[in-house]
N, C-alpha and C positions, 0 to 999 in steps of 0.2 A: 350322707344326705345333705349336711350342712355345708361339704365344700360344693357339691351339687350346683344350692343354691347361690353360692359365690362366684361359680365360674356363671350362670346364667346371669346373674344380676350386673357383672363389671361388663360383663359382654354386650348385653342389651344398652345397659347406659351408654358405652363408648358408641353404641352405633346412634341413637338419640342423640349425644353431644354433637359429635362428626357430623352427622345430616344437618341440622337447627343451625351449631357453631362453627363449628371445628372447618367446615368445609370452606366457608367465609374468614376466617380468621386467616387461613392457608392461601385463599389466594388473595389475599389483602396484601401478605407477604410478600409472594413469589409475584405479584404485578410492581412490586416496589421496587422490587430486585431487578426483575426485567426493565423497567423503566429507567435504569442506572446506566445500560449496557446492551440493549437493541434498541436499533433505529424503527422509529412508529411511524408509519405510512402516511404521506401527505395526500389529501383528497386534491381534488381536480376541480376546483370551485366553480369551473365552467362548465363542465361534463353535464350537459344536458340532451339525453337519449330520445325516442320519441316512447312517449306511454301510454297503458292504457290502464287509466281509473276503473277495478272492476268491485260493481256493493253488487250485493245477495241480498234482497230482501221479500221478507216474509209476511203477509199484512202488516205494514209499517205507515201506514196510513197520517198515524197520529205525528210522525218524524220523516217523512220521507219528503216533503217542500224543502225543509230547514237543511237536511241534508245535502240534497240537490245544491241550493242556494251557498252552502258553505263550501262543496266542492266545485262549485264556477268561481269562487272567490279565491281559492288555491294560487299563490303567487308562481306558477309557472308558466312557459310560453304557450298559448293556446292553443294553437296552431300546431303542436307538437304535445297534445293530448288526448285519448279516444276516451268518451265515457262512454261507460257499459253497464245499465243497470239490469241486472234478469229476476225478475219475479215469480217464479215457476210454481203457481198452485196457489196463492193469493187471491181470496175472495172477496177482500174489501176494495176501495177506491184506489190501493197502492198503484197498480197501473196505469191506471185515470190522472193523475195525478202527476205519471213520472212524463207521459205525451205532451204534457205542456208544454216541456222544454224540448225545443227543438235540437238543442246540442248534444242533450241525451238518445243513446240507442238505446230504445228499451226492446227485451227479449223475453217473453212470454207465452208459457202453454198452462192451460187450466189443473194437468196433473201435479200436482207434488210428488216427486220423488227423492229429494233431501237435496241439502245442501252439495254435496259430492258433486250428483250427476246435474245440477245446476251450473257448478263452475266448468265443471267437462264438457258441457254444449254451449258454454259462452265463451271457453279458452279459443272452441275455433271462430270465435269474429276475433280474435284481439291481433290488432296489428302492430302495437308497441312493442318496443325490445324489451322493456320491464315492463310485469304489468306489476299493478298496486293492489293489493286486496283491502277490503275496506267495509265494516260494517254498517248498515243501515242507521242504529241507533249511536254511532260516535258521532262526533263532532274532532273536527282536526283542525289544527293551530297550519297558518296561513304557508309558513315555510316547512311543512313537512317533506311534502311531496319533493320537496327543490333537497332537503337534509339527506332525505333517506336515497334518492338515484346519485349522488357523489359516491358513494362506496364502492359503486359499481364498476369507478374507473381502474380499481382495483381488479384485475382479472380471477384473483382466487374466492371471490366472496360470488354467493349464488342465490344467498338469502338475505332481505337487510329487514332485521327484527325495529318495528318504531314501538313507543310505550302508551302501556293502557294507563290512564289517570283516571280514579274517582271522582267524582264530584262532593262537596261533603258540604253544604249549603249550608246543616245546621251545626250549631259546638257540639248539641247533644247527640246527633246520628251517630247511633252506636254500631249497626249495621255498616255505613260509612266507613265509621273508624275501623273498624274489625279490616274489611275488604282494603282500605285506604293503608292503610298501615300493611298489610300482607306485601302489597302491589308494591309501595315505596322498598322493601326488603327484598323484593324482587329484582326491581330494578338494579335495586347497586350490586347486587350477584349480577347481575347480565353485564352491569358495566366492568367489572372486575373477570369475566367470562371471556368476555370482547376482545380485555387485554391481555390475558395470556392465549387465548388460540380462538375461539369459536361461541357463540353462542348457544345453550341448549334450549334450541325451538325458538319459534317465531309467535309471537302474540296476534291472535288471531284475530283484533281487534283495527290491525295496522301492521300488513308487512309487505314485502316485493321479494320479488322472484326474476331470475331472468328468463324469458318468455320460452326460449328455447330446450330449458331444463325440465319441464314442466312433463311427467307423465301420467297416464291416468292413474287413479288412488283405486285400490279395493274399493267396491259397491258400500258393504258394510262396515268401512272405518268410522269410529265414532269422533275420533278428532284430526281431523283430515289435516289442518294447519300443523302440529306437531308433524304427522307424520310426512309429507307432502316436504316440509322443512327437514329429517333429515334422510329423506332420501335421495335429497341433496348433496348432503353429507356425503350418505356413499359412493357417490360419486366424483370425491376428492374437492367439493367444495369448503369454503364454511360461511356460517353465519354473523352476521355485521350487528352490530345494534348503535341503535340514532337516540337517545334521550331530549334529542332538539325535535323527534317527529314525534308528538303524539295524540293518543287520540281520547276525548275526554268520554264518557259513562257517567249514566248517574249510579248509584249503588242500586243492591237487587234491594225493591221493596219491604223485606221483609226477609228477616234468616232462615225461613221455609223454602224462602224461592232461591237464596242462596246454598242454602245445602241443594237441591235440585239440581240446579248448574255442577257445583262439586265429583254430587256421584255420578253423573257423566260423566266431568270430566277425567275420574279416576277410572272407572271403567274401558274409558277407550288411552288412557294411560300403560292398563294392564295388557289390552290389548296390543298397543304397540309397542311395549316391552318385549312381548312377545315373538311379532314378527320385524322386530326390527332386533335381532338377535346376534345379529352378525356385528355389532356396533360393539359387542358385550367383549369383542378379542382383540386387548391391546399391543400385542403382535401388531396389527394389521393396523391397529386405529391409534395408538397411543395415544395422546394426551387426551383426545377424542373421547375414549374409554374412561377417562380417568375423571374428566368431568362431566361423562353424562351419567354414570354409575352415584358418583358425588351428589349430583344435582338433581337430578331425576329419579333413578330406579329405586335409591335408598327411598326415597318420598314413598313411593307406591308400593311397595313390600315390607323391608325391614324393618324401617322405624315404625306404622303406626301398630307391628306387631311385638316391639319392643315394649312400648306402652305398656301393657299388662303387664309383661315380662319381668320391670323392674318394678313393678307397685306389688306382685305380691312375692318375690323372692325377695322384696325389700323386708316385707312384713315380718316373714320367717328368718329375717337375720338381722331382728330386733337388739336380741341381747349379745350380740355380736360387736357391739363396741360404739363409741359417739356418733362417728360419721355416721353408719346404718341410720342412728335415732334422728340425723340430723335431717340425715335426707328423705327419711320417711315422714317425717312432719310439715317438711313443706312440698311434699308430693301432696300430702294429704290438704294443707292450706289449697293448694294450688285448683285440686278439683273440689274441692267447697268452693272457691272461688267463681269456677266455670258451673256449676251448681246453681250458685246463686245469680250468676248471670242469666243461666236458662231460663230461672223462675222469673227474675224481674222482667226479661224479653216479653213473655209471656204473657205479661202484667202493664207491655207495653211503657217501660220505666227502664233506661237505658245508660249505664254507667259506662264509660268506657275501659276506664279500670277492671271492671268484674266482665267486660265483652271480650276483652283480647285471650284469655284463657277459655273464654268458653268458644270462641270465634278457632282456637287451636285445637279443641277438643273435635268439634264437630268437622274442619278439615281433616283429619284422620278417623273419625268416626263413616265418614264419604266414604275412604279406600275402602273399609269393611266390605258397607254396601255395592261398594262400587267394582268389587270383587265378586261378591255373589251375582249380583248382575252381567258381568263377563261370564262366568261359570254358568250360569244357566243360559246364557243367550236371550236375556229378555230387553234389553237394551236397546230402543229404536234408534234407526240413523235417522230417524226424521225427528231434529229438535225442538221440544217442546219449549219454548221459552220462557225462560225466567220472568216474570215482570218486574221491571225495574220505576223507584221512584218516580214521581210526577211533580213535586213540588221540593 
């Protein structure tokens, strides 16, 4: 029984190390290595395509001026921009609103039927060779739009992922930090992703496409931007990423609304694990395989089933020697820690020390639900939104 619990517990831990570290550490290497000895792509500083800016938005009432006003302000050539805002099911003033501006095409019918089939009846107005996807609630840094179509004079890239930024206004937003801190760790995987072959997936906050790869998505995909991104992929492209294009967010209100967002997005994670299955055979896809298994699938499967895995075969192989007691004490510090985070959240008393374990806990506590939600089908494609900060 006791070696049982030794082959479960080295095995769970290795895959929690490898997901968290190991996966980062590796290609921290292997881009150091490759940087010694391939030639890295010069962009086309000129390469400017004609595009079309396209937001989705959903009662955005309270952000959709500012928005508007931030993307006419976009340092590219005008004249060689379409804007497309579609509003589809929207009861407030958002439409009212978007008419003012005469540069804008606005595209609205009273039904909601989710984000999907919104971008599907708006991809046929777009006349740009890239179009740009773009959220109602970001705000974007002036040279994006110009950062992120240079990639594309590259013929093998299909997708150019730009980055989500937090806003974190106050020292103490512990929400913020939780979310802000996740995203920064994010990024330098993508950037390090970028340099050995591909990015996994496009942030759905800020990405482009080129116009003509573009097919329809499953009705019920729940995260249509990953999948949309690599089904790209299979089709012999890859994925770019621009750290110079990004797009700003405020944090989600409140870690209620942030777990919300989560088990969506674990849920249509599972889902396109699922039908994006073909991706799983590195025969076909090699290096492809190798970091979207790394980077993604361990996420939404293994590891946060490891979790448990090593906390109680830790327990049972107590008196098994130092290291066991070692690592069982600060497994055990570690969710006191996330513990005490919950309660002080709760309490509206926000540490960010005692937030990032418990901000880690509740990202893996998502996949759970975010699983049983796949499994039953109760998962709407029509998103509910988060609400996010106001001050």
């Amino acid at each position: 029984m006791i070696n049982s619990f030794h082959y479960f517990f080295w095995c769970a831990l290795f895959v929690l190390i490898y997901t968290y570290f190991g996966y980062g550490l590796i290609l921290f290497f292997w881009v150091k290595i490759k940087r010694l000895f391939v030639y890295r792509y010069s962009f086309q500083s000129d390469y400017l395509p004609n595009i079309t800016l396209l937001i989705t938005a959903y009662n955005e009432e309270s952000c959709i001026r500012e928005k508007i006003e931030n993307s006419l302000s976009l340092n590219y050539p005008k004249d060689q921009i379409q804007y497309i805002i579609i509003t589809d099911g929207s009861d407030d003033n958002t439409p009212q609103f978007v008419e003012e501006y005469a540069e804008i095409q606005l595209m609205h019918q009273p039904e909601r039927q989710g984000k999907i089939m919104a971008v599907e009846r708006a991809m046929k107005e777009v006349h740009g060779e890239i179009v740009v996807f773009t959220d109602a609630n970001t705000l974007l840094n002036k040279e994006a739009v110009k950062n992120i179509v240079r990639h594309f004079s590259d013929k093998k890239v299909g997708v150019v992922s730009g980055e989500k930024r937090i806003l974190n206004r106050s020292a103490d937003e512990a929400a913020g930090a939780g979310e802000g801190f996740y995203w920064r760790y994010e990024s330098k995987l993508k950037q390090w992703d970028n340099e050995l072959y591909s990015v996994m997936g496009a942030a759905g906050e800020l990405f482009a496409i080129r116009t003509k790869l573009f097919e329809p998505i499953p009705k019920d995909s729940l995260i249509e931007d990953f999948y949309m991104s690599f089904k790209i992929i299979e089709k012999g492209y890859k994925i770019a990423y621009e750290p110079d294009a990004y797009a700003l967010e405020e944090p989600s209100a409140s870690v209620k609304e942030e777990l919300k967002r989560k088990i969506r997005i674990a849920a249509g994670g599972i889902q396109s694990i699922v039908r994006l299955k073909e991706l799983l055979n590195p025969f076909k896809y090699g290096v492809i395989t190798f970091q979207y298994v790394s980077h993604r699938v361990l996420r939404w499967t293994l590891a946060p089933l490891s979790l448990p895995i090593v906390f109680i075969s830790n327990a049972f192989l107590w008196d098994q020697g130092f290291i066991y007691q070692f690592i069982f004490v600060n497994q055990v510090l570690f969710y006191l820690s996330a513990l005490c985070g919950f309660l002080l959240e709760k309490k509206h008393i926000r540490l960010k020390l005692l937030f990032i374990p418990y901000y880690f806990c509740m990202m893996n506590y998502a996949v759970y639900a975010g699983f049983r939600r796949f499994m039953k089908g109760s998962q709407s494609v029509l998103w509910e939104k988060a609400a996010r900060r106001t001050n």
